[in-house]
N, C-alpha and C positions, 0 to 999 in steps of 0.2 A: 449745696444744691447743684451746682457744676459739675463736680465731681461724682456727683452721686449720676445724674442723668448724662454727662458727657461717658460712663462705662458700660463695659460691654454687658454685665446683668442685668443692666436698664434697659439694655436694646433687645435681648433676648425676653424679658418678662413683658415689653411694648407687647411683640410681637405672637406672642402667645395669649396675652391679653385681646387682640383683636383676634388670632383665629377662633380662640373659646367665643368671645361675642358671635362671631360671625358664625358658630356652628350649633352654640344653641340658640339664634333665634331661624338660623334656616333651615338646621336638621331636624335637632332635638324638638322644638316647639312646634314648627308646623309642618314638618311630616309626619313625626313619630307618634308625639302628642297631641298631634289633630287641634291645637289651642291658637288661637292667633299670639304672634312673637310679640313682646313689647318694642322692637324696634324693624319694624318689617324693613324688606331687600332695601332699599339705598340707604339705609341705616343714618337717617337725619342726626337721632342722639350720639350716635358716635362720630359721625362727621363733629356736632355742639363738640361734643369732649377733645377730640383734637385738635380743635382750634382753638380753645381754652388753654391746652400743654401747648401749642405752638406757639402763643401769647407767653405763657411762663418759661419757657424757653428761650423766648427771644428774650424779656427781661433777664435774664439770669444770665444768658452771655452777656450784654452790654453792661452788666454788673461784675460780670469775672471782668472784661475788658477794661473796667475803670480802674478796677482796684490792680490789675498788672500795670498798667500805666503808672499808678503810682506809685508801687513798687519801681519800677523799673527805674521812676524820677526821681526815686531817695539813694537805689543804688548810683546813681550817674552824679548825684550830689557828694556822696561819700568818695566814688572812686577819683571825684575832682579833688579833694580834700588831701585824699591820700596819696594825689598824685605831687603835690604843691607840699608836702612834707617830706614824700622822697626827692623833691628837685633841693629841700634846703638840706637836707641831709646830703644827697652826692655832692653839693655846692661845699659841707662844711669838710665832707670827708676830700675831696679834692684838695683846699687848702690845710688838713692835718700832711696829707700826703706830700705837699709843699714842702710845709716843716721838715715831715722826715727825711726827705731828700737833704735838705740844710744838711740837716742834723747828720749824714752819711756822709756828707764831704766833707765834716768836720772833723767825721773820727777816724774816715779813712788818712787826713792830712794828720790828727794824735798818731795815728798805727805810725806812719811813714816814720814822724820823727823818733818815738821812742825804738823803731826794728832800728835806725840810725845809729841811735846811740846805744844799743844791743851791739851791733857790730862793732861801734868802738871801743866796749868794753870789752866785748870778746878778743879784737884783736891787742888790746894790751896786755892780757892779760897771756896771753900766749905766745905775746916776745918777752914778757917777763918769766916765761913759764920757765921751768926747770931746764 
């Protein structure tokens, strides 16, 4: 219903809806047709009907209003959730990244000692060489 009366087909069909009212009961009926109008000049029933849709109107926003609100409260629920999952997540990723750190000074200090003893066999093997 919001949707339907918050667009602009609604506002165009209002609006065409009161000038037809207003011009068959002032033109059409009691000029043309010499008939008295069913809703003569200050048009009391059309006043009744607008403020019938002004009533429905106003329900129907504070009904869009509630249901965004609670929308909004499941999203703000969720996005806390998902926030407190990415904290324990960067938290667990922070200490793998720890580790690998370890783990880097370890194989840099393997690299060192094995290029070591690379070079000491390189170099024996080239005062033994031919």
């Amino acid at each position: 219903m919001r949707n339907m009366m918050g667009s602009w087909p609604f506002v165009f069909c209002f609006f065409a809806v009161m000038i037809a009212w207003s011009l068959v009961n002032t033109l059409l009926l009691a000029r043309i047709l010499h008939h008295k109008s069913f809703d003569p000049y200050p048009y009391i029933l059309l006043n009744l009907f607008l403020s019938m849709l002004a009533g429905v109107q106003a329900a129907a926003l504070l009904i869009a209003a509630k249901r965004a609100d609670s929308i909004s409260s499941e999203i703000a629920v969720h996005t806390e959730h998902n926030t407190d999952d990415i904290k324990t997540l960067i938290e667990e990723n922070t200490a793998l990244t720890s580790q690998v750190k370890k783990n880097t000074d370890l194989l840099d200090e393997i690299h060192l000692h094995v290029t070591n003893i690379g070079r000491k066999v390189g170099a024996e093997n080239s005062s033994t060489g031919p």
